[in-house]
C-alpha positions as CSV (number, residue, x, y, z in Angstrom):
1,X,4.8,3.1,-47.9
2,X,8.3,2.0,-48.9
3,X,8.4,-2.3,-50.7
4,X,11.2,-2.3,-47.6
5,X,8.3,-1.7,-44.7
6,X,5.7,-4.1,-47.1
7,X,8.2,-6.7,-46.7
8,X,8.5,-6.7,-43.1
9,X,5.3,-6.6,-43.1
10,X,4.4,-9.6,-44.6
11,X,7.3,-11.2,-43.0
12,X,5.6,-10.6,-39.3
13,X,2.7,-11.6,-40.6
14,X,3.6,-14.8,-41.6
15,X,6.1,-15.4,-38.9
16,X,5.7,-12.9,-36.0
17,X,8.1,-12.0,-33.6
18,X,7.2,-14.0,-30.4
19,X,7.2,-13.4,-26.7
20,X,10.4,-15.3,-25.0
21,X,8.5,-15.6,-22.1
22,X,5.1,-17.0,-23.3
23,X,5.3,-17.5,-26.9
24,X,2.5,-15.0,-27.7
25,X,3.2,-13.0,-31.0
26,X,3.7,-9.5,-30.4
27,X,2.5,-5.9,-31.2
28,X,4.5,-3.7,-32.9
29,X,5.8,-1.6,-29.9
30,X,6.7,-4.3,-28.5
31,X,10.2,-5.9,-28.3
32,X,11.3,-9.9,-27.2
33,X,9.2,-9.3,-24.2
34,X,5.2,-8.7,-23.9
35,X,3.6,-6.1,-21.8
36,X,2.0,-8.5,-20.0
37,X,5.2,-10.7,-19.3
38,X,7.0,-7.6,-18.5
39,X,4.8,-6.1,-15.8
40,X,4.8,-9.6,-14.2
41,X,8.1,-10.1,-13.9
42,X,8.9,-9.8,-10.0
43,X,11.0,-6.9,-9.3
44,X,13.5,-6.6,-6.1
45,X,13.3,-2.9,-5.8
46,X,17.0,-3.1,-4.1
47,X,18.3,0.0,-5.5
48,X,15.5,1.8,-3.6
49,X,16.8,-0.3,-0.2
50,X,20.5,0.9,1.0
51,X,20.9,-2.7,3.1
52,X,19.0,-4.9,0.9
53,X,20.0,-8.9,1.1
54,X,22.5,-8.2,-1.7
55,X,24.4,-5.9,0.1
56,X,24.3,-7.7,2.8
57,X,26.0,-10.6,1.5
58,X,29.2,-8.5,1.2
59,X,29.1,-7.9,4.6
60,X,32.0,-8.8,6.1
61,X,33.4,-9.5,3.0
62,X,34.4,-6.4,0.7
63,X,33.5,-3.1,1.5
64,X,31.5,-1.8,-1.4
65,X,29.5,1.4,-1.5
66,X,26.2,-0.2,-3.0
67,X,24.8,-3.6,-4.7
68,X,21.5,-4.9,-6.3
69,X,20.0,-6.6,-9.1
70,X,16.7,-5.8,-10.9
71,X,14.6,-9.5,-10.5
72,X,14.5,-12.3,-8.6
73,X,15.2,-15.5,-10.3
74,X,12.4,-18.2,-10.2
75,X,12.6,-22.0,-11.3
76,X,10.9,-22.7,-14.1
77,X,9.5,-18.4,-14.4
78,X,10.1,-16.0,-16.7
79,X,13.3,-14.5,-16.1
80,X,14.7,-18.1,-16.5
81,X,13.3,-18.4,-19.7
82,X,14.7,-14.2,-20.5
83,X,18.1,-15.6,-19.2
84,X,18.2,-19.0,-21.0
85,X,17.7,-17.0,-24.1
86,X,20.5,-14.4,-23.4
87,X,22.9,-16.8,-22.8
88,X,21.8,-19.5,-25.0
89,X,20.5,-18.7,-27.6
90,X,22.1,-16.0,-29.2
91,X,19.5,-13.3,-28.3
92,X,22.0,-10.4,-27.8
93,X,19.4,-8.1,-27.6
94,X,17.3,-8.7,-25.1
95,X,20.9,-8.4,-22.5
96,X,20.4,-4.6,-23.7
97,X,16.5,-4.7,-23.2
98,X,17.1,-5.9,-19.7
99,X,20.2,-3.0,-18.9
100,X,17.9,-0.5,-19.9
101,X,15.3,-1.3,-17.4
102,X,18.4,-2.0,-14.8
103,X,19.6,1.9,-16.0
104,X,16.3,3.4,-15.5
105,X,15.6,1.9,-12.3
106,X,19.2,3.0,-11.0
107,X,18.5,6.6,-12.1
108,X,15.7,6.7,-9.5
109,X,17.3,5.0,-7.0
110,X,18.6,6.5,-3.6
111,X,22.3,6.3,-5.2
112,X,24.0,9.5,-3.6
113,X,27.8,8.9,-5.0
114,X,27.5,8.9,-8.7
115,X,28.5,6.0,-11.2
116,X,31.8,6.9,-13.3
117,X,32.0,4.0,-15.4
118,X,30.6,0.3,-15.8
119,X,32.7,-3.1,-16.1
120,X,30.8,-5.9,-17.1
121,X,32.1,-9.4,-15.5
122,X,34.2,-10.8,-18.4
123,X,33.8,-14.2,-19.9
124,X,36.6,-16.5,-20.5
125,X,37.9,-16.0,-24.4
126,X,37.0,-19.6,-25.1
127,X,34.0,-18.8,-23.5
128,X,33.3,-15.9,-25.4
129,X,33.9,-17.4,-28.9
130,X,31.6,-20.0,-28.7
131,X,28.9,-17.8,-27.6
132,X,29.5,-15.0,-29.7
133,X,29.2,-12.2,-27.3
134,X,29.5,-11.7,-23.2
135,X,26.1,-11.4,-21.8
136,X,27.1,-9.2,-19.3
137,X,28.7,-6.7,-21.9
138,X,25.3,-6.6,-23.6
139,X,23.6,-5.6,-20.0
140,X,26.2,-2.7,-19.4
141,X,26.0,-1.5,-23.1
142,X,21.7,-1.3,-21.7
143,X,22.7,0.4,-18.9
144,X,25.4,3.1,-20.5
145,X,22.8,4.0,-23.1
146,X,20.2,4.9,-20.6
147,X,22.9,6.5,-18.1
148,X,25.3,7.7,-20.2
149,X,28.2,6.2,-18.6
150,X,31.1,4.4,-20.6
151,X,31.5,1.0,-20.2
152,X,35.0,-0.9,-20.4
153,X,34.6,-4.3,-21.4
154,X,38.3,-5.1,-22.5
155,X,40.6,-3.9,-18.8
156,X,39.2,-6.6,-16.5
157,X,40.3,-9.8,-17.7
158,X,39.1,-13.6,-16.8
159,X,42.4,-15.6,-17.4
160,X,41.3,-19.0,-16.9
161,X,37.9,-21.0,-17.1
162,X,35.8,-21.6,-14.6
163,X,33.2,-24.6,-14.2
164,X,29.6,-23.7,-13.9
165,X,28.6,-22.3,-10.8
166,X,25.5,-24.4,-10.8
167,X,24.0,-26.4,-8.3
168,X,28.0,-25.3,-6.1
169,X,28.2,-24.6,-2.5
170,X,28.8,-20.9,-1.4
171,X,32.3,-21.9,-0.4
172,X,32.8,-24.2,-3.9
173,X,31.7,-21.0,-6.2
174,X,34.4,-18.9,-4.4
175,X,37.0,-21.3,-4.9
176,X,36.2,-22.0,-8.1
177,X,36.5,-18.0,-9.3
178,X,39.0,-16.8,-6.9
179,X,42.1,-15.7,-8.7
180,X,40.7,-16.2,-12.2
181,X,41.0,-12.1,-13.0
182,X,43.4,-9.6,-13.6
183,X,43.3,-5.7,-14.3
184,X,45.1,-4.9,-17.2
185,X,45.3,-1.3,-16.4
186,X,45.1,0.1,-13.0
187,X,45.2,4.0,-14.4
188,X,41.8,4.5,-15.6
189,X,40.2,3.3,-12.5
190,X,42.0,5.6,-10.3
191,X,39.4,7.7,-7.6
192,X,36.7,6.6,-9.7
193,X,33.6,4.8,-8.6
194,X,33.0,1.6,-10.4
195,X,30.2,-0.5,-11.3
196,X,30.8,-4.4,-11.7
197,X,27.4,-5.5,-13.8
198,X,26.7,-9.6,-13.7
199,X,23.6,-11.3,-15.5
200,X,22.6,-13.1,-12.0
201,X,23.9,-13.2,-8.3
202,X,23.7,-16.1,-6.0
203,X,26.1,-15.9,-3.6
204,X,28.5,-13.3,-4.9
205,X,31.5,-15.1,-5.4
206,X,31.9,-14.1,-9.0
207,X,30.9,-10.4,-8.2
208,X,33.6,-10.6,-5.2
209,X,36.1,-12.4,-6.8
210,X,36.3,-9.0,-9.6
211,X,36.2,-6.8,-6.7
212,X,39.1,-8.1,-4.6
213,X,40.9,-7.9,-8.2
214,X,40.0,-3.7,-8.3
215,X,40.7,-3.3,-4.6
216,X,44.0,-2.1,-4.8
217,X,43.2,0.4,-7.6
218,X,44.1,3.9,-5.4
219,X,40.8,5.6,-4.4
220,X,38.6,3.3,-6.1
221,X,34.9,2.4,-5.4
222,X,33.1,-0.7,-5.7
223,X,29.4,-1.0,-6.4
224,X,27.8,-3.8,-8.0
225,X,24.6,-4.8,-9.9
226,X,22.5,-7.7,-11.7
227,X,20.1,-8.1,-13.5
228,X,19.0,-11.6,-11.5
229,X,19.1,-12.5,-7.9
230,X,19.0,-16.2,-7.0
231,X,18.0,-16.0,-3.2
232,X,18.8,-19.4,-1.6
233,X,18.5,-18.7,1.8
């Protein structure tokens, strides 16, 4: 046994990695998560549903070929507390935790037109510094290493800050992201079928907002995912 592996060791012995979402210390096969948190965590099953209440918010509104998101979002349950941590503080990895679980669940979905790349919904630099890292980014780099699809992080562009979408009406949120991206290069996207990745979905402003920015990209499709969905209705 190397001194290295001692040392850790006695290092999670003394000070064990925790569960996020309950505070138990955990095994070592375990990672930021429990098995018993994990199974409990309550799962949409959208990408096994073609006209799911995702899609269906796009109705009417932008034509995309598929949309979903892994949980539902619960005041107060463990996927806040997952989410909180992501994007506050600094736990970059559990973002790739919870794309892997998005990228298996999507390889066994009913998905007939396959994925050619994925674009994560950009933060505003500003943004971005002060956190260290887009949450989003870390969900599609989860995602590409279970699917094997390239992401592109740096070609969609958010070019001015937005307020938080919290506690906003439907029509507020749009508002509040609509013309707030550009595409910095049209080429790349061309008759390829793109997926826009988002932490969490409410009313899909955000998520619509980026695809009315790629619509005019010639033969491009639009699917979208998340790992959250806040169901208001």
């Amino acid at each position: 046994m190397s001194r290295l592996k001692i040392l850790n060791d006695l290092i999670n012995l003394v000070y064990p990695d925790t569960c996020v979402c309950c505070g138990m210390a955990l095994f070592k096969h375990e990672q930021n998560i429990c098995n018993l948190c994990f199974i409990e965590l309550p799962q949409t099953k959208f990408h096994l549903i073609a006209d799911n209440p995702i899609k269906k918010i796009f109705e009417g509104r932008f034509p995309i070929v598929s949309a979903g998101a892994m949980y539902y979002f619960y005041k107060g349950g463990r996927l806040q507390k997952i989410l909180h941590q992501l994007k506050y503080r600094g736990n970059a990895e559990l973002g790739i935790f919870m794309g892997k679980q998005m990228g298996q669940a999507l390889l066994k979905s009913n998905q007939s037109q396959p994925i050619d790349c994925i674009i994560p919904v950009p933060l505003h630099p500003s943004r971005l510094k002060k956190r260290g890292y887009n949450q989003s980014e870390k969900i599609a780099e989860g995602l590409s290493a279970i699917m094997g699809i390239p992401v592109f992080s740096t070609s969609l562009i958010r070019n001015s800050q937005t307020q938080t979408q919290t506690k906003k009406s439907r029509i507020d949120r749009w508002l509040n992201v609509e013309g707030k991206f550009f595409l910095n290069d049209i080429s790349i996207f061309e008759n390829k079928h793109v997926l826009i990745v988002d932490d969490v979905i409410t009313t899909g402003s955000t998520l619509e907002a980026c695809c009315v920015t790629l619509k005019d990209v010639p033969g491009i499709k639009i699917s979208t995912y998340a790992a959250a969905f806040v169901n208001e209705r």
